[in-house]
N, C-alpha and C positions, 0 to 999 in steps of 0.2 A: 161714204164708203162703209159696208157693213164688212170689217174686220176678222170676224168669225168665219165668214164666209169663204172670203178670199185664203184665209188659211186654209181652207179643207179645200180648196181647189190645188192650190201650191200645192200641199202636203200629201194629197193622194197621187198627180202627175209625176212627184218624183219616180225616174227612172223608167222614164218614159222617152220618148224619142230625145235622144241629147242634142242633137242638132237643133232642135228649137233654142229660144231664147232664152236668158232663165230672168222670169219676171218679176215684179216686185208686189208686194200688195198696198205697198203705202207710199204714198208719193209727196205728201207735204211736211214731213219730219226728217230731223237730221239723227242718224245717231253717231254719237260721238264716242268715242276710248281714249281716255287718259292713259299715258306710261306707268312706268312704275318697276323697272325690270320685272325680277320674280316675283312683286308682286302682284303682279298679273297674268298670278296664276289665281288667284285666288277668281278674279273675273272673266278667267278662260270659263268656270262654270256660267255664265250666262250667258258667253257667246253660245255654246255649246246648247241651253236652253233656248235660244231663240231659233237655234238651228231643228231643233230637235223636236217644235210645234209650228214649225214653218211660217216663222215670222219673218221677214221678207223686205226691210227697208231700201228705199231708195239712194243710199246715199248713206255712206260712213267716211268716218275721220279719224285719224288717229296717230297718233306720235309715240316715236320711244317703243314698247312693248304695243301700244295700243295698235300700232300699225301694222304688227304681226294679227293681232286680234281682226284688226279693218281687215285683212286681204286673206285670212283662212274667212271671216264669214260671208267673204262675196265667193271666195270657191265653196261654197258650202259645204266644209268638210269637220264635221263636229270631233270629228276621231283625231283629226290634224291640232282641232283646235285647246284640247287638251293635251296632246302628248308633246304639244310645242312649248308646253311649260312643267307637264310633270315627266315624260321621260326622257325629256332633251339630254338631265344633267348625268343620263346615262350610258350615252356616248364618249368613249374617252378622249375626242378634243373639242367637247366643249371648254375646256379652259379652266384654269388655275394659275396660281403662285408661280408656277415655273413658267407656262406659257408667256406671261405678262412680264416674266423679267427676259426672256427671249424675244419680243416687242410684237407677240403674234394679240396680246390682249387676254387681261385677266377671265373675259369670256370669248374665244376664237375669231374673232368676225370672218375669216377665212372660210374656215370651217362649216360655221354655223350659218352665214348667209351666202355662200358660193357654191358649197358641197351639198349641205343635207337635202337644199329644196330639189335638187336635182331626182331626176326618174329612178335611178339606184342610189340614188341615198339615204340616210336615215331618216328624215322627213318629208320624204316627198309631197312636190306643191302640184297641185291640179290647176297649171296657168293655161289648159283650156277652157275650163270650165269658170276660173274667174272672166276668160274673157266674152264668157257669152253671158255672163251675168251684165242687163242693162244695166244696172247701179252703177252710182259712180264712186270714185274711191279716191278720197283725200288723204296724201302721206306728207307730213310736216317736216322737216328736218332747218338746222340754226348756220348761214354761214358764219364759220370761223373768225373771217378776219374782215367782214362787213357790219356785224351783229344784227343779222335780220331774219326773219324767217323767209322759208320759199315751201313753196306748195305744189305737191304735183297732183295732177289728175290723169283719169284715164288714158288722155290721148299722149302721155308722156309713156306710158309704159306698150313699146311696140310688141317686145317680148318679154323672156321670163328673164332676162338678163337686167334690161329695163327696170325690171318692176325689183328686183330683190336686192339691186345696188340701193336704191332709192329706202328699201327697207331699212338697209342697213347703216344707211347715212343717218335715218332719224334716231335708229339704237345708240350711235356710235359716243358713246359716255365718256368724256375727256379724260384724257391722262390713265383711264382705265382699259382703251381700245385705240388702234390704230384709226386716225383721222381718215375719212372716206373722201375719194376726191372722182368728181362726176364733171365732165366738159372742162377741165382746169379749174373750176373750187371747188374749196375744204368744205365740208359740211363736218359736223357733231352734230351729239344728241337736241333733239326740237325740245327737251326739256329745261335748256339755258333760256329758254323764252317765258313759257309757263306749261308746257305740255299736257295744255288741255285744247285743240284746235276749235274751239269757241269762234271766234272772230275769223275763222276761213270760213263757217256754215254759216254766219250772219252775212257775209258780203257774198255769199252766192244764194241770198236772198232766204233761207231758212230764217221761220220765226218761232215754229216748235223742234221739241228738241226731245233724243234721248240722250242722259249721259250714262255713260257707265266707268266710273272712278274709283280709284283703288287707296280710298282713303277714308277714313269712319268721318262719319257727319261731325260737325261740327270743327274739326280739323282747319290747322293753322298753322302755317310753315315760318318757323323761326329764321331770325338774318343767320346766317355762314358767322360759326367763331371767325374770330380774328387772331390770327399767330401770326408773328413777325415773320417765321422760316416760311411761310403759306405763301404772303406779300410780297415778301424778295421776289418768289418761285414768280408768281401770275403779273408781278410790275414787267414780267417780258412779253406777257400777251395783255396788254390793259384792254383791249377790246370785250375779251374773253371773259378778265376778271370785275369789269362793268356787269355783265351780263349775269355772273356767278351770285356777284354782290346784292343785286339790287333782283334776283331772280325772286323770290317773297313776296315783293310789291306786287308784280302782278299777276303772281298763281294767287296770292292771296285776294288780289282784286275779282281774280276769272270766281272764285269760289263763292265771293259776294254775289256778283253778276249771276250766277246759276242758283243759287239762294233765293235771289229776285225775280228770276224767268218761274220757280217752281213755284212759289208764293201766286204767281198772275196765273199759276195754271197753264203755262207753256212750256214745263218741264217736266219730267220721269225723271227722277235721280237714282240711281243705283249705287249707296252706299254699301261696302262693306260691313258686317257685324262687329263677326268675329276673326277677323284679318291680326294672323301673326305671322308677318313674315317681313322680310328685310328685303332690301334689292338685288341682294346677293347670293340670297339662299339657294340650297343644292341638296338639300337630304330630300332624296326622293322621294319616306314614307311622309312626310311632313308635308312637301307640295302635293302628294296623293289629298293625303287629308283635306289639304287649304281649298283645294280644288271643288272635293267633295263638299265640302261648308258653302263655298257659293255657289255653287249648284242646288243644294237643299235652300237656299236663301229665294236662288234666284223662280225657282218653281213655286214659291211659297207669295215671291211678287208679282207672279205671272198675271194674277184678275188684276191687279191692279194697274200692270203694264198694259193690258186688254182695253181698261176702261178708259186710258188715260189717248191709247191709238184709236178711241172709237167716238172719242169726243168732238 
């Protein structure tokens, strides 16, 4: 498949008869988005780059933040895909201190996954146009009181109702956000696993990969302090607190494993540089900037992203 090509086909048809399909140009790679709450903003700049030279995979994955990333790049909406993390936190219920002690969630889940995707809201979602996008679209979310993941694809999400609870169940950050509950189970955040859906695109057969991760190279997730007043708290959920505890082992494992796939030449990694942000951040001029940084990053690894889908 000559790469270059297919992009100038995509990229000039945009906005052309919608009623078509919207295609893909690549069919044997996965790309993947790691969580990260806000900081994934910093890697809205590459979705937003891949949108914006009409780069076109078949097939994304994503948890936590990453799955807001997964399902604005299948509605190919690069303008969503930025303001879904720099001017979200300019909505007054996206959430805070007060909301969170009123059990609405230190950031709204209400609000932010029921209200804004909506046609008058402040983010509106184009869940027509994700749905004529062929690609398929993997969202990860952790049951609560099972400890396992589950994994939805396209033919789970009928409508936009469908598809944004499910978003929301993989954001859903414990003890920070109201527990999401879909057919009678709990979901939280897919990040008590390792929030990198790796092992969903291996067993649907991917053996090349894009990742795009919101953590500087070399990066290694220390164990969870240990305080007594913690233990008391999580000895009532031990499912949970298994999964807390022992979470390190295998983000740290997945981070080997994609060290190993890039090494064979079956990976594109997408480190961040210069990423300063926390999970929590909210100063708007700051995620402007963080935004802007991986975007100039991400255009800067675009030949090599190039060389790497044309290999």
């Amino acid at each position: 498949m000559i790469i270059t090509a297919a992009i100038k086909r995509n990229f000039c048809s945009q906005g052309e008869n919608m009623d078509n399909v919207l295609k893909s140009i690549n069919y044997d790679t996965a790309l993947i988005f790691e969580g990260g709450g806000m900081r994934a903003c910093y890697t809205a700049g590459f979705v937003s780059m891949l949108l914006e030279h009409g780069i076109y995979l078949n097939y994304a994955a994503g948890i936590s933040a990453g799955a807001t990333h997964a399902v604005n790049y299948l509605s190919r909406d690069r303008v969503r895909a930025r303001r879904s993390f720099t001017d979200i936190v300019l909505d007054p219920g996206f959430g805070d201190v007060s909301s969170w002690i009123k059990g609405e969630g230190f950031f709204n889940a209400d609000n932010i996954y029921s209200k804004m995707p909506r046609e008058d809201g402040f983010l509106p979602f184009d869940f027509e146009s994700f749905q004529r996008n062929e690609a398929e679209c993997v969202i990860g979310s952790f049951l609560r009181y099972k400890g396992e993941m589950v994994y939805w694809k396209k033919k789970d999400y009928t409508d936009i109702d469908d598809l944004i609870i499910r978003v929301r169940a993989s954001s859903t950050v414990p003890y920070l956000m109201p527990e999401t509950e879909i057919d009678g189970e709990i979901y939280v955040d897919g990040g008590l696993d390792s929030g990198i859906p790796l092992a969903a695109a291996e067993r649907d057969g991917y053996r090349r990969f894009v990742f795009v991760l919101t953590r500087e190279r070399g990066f290694r997730l220390d164990p969870i302090p240990q305080f007594r007043l913690m233990d008391r708290f999580l000895d009532r959920h031990p499912i949970e607190k298994e999964a807390l505890t022992t979470r390190h082992l295998r983000y740290n494992a997945v981070l080997d494993r994609i060290s190993l796939l890039e090494q064979e030449g079956r990976a594109f990694v997408f480190y961040p540089e210069e990423i300063d942000l926390t999970m929590m951040d909210r100063d708007r001029e700051k995620l402007l900037s963080q935004y802007l940084a991986g975007h100039d990053q991400a255009i800067r690894e675009l030949p090599r992203l190039l060389e790497f889908l044309e290999a």
